[in-house]
N, C-alpha and C positions, 0 to 999 in steps of 0.2 A: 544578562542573557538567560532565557529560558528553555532549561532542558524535558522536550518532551518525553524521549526515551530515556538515549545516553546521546553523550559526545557524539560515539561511532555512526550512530544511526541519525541522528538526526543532521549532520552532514552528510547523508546519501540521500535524504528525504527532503533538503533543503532548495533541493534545484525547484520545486516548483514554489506556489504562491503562499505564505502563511495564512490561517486561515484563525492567528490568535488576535484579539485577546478571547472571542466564542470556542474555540475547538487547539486542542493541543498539536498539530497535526499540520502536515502540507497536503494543497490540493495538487496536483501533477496532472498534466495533457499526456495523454497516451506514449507519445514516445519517453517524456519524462518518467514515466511509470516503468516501461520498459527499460528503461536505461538504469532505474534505480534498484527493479526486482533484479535484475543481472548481478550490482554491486552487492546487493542483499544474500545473493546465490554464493555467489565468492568469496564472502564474510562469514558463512557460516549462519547466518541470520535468517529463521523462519518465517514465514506468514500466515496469521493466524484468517487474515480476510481482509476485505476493505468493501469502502463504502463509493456511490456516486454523486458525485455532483456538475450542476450545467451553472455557468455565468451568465446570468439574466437580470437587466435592468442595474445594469451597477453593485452585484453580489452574486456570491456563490448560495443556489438553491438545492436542497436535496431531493434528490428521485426518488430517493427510499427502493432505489435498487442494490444489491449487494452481494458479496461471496461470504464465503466463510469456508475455511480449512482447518480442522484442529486435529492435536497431535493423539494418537489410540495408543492404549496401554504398552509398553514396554517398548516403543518406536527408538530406533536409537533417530539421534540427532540429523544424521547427514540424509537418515532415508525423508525425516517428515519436512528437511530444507528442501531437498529436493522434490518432492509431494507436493510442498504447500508453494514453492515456487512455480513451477508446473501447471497448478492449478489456477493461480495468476495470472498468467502470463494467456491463458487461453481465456477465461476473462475480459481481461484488457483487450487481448487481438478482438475477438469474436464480439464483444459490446458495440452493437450499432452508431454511425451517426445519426443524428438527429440535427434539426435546426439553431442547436448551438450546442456546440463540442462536447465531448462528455470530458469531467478530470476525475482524479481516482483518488483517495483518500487510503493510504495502505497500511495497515496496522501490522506490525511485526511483532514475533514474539520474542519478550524480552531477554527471557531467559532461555537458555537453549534444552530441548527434552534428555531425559533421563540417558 
C-alpha cells in the first residue's frame, strides 16, 4: 500500500477516487471534500490548498484552477487549521458547476506550524 501523506490523512482523503499511479493524492466530489476538510478540521490537520479537476472522456482532466493557503510567520497551529480550513471550504462551496462536476484534489499540510 502506498502512503501518500500519513496513515492518518490519507484515510480521510481516501473516500474519493485514487488518482495513482500519475498523482499521489485522491480526487473528491464536493461533498466528499466537504466531508473530508471537516475531518481534517477535527484532526488538527491544515491545508496548505488544492487543486481542480473534471472527469471527461474516461479521466480526470485538470482546470488549472486552484487555491492556496499558507501558514505566516509565527501562526500557532490551531489559528492556520482553522484559516486554511476556512479557506477551503468557501472554495469548494463557491466553485461553480459546470458540464461535468468539478472534484478537488486537497493538499494538507504535513506537518503541523510552529
Amino acid at each position: 500500500m502506498i502512503i501518500a501523506w500519513s496513515a492518518e490523512i490519507d484515510a480521510i482523503l481516501s473516500i474519493g477516487r485514487p488518482l495513482f499511479p500519475e498523482h499521489r493524492n485522491w480526487a473528491l466530489s464536493r461533498p466528499e471534500a466537504l466531508s473530508a476538510l471537516a475531518e481534517l478540521r477535527k484532526r488538527g490537520i491544515g491545508v496548505l490548498g488544492g487543486d481542480l479537476l473534471v472527469f471527461q472522456s474516461g479521466r480526470f482532466e485538470h482546470t488549472y484552477d486552484n487555491w492556496h493557503c499558507d501558514p505566516v510567520e509565527h501562526e500557532r497551529n490551531d489559528v492556520f487549521v482553522n484559516r486554511s480550513i476556512n479557506a477551503a471550504i468557501g472554495y469548494v462551496e463557491a466553485y461553480p458547476e459546470g458540464e461535468s462536476p468539478p472534484f478537488f484534489v486537497i493538499v494538507p499540510l504535513r506537518t503541523p506550524c510552529a
